[in-house]
VEXDREN-2710 file (C-alpha; in Angstrom, 1 decimal):
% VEXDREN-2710
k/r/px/py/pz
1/UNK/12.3/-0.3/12.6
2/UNK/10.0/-3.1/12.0
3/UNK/11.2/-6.2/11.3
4/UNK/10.5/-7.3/7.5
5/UNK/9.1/-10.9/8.4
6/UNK/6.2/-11.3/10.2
7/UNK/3.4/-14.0/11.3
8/UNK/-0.2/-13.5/11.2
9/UNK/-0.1/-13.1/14.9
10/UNK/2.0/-9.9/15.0
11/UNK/0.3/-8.3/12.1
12/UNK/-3.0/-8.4/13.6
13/UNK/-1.1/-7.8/16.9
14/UNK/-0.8/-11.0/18.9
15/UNK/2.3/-12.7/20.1
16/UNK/3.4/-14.3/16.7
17/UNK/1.8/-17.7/18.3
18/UNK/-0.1/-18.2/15.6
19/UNK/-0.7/-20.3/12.7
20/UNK/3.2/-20.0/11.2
21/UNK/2.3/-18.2/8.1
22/UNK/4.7/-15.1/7.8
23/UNK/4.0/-12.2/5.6
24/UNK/6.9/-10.0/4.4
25/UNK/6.1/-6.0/3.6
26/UNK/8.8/-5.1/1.2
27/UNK/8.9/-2.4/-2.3
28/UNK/7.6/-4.1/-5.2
29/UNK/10.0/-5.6/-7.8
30/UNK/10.1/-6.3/-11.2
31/UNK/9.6/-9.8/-10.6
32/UNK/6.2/-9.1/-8.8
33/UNK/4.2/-9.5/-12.0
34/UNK/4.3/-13.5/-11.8
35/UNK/3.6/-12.9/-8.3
36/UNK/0.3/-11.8/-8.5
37/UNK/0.2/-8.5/-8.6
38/UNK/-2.0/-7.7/-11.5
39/UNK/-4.7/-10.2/-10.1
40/UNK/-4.6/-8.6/-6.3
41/UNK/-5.1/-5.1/-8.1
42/UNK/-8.1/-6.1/-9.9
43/UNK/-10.0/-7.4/-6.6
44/UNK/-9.5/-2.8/-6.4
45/UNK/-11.0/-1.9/-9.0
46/UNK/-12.1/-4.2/-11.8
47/UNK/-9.4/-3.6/-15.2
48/UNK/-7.7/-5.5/-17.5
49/UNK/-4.6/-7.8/-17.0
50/UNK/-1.2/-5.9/-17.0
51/UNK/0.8/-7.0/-19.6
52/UNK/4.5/-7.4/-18.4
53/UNK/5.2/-5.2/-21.0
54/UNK/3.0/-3.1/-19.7
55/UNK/4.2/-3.8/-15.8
56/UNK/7.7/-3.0/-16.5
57/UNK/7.3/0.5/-18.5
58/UNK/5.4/1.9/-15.7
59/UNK/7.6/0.0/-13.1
60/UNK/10.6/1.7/-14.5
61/UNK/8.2/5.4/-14.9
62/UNK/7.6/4.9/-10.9
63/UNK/11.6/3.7/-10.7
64/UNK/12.8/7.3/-12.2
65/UNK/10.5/8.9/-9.5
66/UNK/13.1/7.8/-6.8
67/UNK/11.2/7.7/-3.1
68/UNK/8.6/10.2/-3.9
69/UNK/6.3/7.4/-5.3
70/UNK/6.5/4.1/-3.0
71/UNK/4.5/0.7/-4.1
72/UNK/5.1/-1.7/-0.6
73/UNK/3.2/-5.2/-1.2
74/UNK/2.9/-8.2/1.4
75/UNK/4.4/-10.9/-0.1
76/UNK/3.4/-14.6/1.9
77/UNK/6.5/-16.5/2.5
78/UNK/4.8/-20.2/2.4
79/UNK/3.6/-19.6/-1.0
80/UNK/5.8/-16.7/-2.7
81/UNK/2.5/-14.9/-3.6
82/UNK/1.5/-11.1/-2.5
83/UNK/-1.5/-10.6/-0.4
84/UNK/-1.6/-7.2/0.0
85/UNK/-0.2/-3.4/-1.7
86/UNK/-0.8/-0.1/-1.4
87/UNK/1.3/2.8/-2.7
88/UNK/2.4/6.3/-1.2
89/UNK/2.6/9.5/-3.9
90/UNK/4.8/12.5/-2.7
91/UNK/4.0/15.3/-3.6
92/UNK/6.1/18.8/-3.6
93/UNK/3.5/22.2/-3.1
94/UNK/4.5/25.7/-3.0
95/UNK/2.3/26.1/-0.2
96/UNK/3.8/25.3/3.2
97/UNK/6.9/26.7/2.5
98/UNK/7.2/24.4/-0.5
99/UNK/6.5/20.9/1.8
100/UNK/5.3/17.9/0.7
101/UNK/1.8/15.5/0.6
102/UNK/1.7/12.3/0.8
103/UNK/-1.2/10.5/-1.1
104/UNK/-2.0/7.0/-0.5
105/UNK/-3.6/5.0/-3.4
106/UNK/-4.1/1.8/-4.4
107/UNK/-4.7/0.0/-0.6
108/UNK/-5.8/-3.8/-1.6
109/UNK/-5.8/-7.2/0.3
110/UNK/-6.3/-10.6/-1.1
111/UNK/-9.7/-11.5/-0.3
112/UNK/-8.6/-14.7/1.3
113/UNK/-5.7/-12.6/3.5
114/UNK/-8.4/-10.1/4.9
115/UNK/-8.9/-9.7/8.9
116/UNK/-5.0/-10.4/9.7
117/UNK/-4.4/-6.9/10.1
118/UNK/-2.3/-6.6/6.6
119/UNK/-3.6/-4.0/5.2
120/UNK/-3.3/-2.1/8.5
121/UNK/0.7/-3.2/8.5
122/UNK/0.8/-1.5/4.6
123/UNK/-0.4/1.7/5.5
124/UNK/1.8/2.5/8.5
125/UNK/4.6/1.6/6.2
126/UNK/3.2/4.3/3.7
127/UNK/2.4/7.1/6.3
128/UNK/6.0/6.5/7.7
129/UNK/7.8/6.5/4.6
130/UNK/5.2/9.9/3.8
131/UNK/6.6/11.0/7.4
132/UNK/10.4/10.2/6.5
133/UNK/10.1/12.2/2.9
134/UNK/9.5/15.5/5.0
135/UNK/5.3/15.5/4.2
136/UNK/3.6/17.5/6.3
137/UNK/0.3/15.5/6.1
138/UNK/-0.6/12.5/4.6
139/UNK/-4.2/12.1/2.6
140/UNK/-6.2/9.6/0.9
141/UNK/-10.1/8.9/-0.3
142/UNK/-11.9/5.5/0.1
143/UNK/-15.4/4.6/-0.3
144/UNK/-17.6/5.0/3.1
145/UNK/-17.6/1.5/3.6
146/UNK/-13.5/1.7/4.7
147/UNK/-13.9/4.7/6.8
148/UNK/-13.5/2.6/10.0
149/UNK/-10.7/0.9/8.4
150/UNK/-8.7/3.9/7.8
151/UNK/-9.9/5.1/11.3
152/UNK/-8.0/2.7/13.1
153/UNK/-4.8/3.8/10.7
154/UNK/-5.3/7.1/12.7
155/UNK/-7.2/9.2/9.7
156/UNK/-9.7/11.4/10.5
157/UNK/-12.0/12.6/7.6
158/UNK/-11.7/16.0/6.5
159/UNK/-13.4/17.8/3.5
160/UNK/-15.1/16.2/0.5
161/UNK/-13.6/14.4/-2.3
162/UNK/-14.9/15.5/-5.9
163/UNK/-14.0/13.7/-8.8
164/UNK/-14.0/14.2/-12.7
165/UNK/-13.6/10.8/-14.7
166/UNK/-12.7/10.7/-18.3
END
């Protein structure tokens, strides 16, 4: 089991002789919403500013879910602030003999946290709790630009993503 504190050496996989900044990967809270949440999923995709209104309704939806819908963030310990998230979706087929997908969705880090091997950290977390749940694979779509990225996770790219947009 990986240990929940970590400095920027280990994550991008030195000796933890680094620099002393520690990130720790944890589920997000309630309390994540001061923390920088909204801001670090709008460097995703460009929207609007959660309320914390808003932020809690669907944090309490994604609650009632139970450990079929994960949201792990990097938090950095030196400043209380998350630089990095990324969220796991399980979902329960009939095919299979009824198993389970897990989706990844929502894979950001902070600009200025990029390159320390966070993001990398984030989705072995989410493929291993996707593992844990019982899924039998584990997907995701990203833009061509972060095929590489998603390499090194240990994806391979299979089929073609269509979309519909309303």
């Amino acid at each position: 089991m990986e240990r929940p504190l970590t400095t920027v050496a280990e994550a991008a996989g030195g000796d933890g002789d680094g620099d002393g900044e520690v990130y720790r990967i944890r589920p997000l809270e309630l309390d994540d919403i001061s923390k920088g949440f909204s801001n670090l999923l709008s460097q995703l995709s460009p929207s609007a500013p959660l309320t914390e209104d808003a932020f809690r309704a669907r944090f309490g939806e994604l609650a009632a879910l139970g450990a079929d819908h994960l949201v792990l963030v990097a938090e950095d310990a030196s400043t209380g602030l998350l630089a990095a998230a990324g969220a796991v979706l399980v979902e329960r087929k009939f095919i299979r003999s009824c198993g389970r997908v897990g989706h990844v969705e929502d894979v950001v880090v902070d600009a200025a946290a990029r390159g320390r091997g966070l993001g990398e950290r984030v989705v072995r977390r989410l493929v291993e709790h996707a593992r844990g749940r019982g899924c039998y694979k584990v997907i995701l779509n990203c833009t061509p630009e972060l095929r590489a990225f998603y390499a090194k996770c240990g994806f391979v790219e299979k089929n073609v993503q269509m979309g519909l947009y309303f």
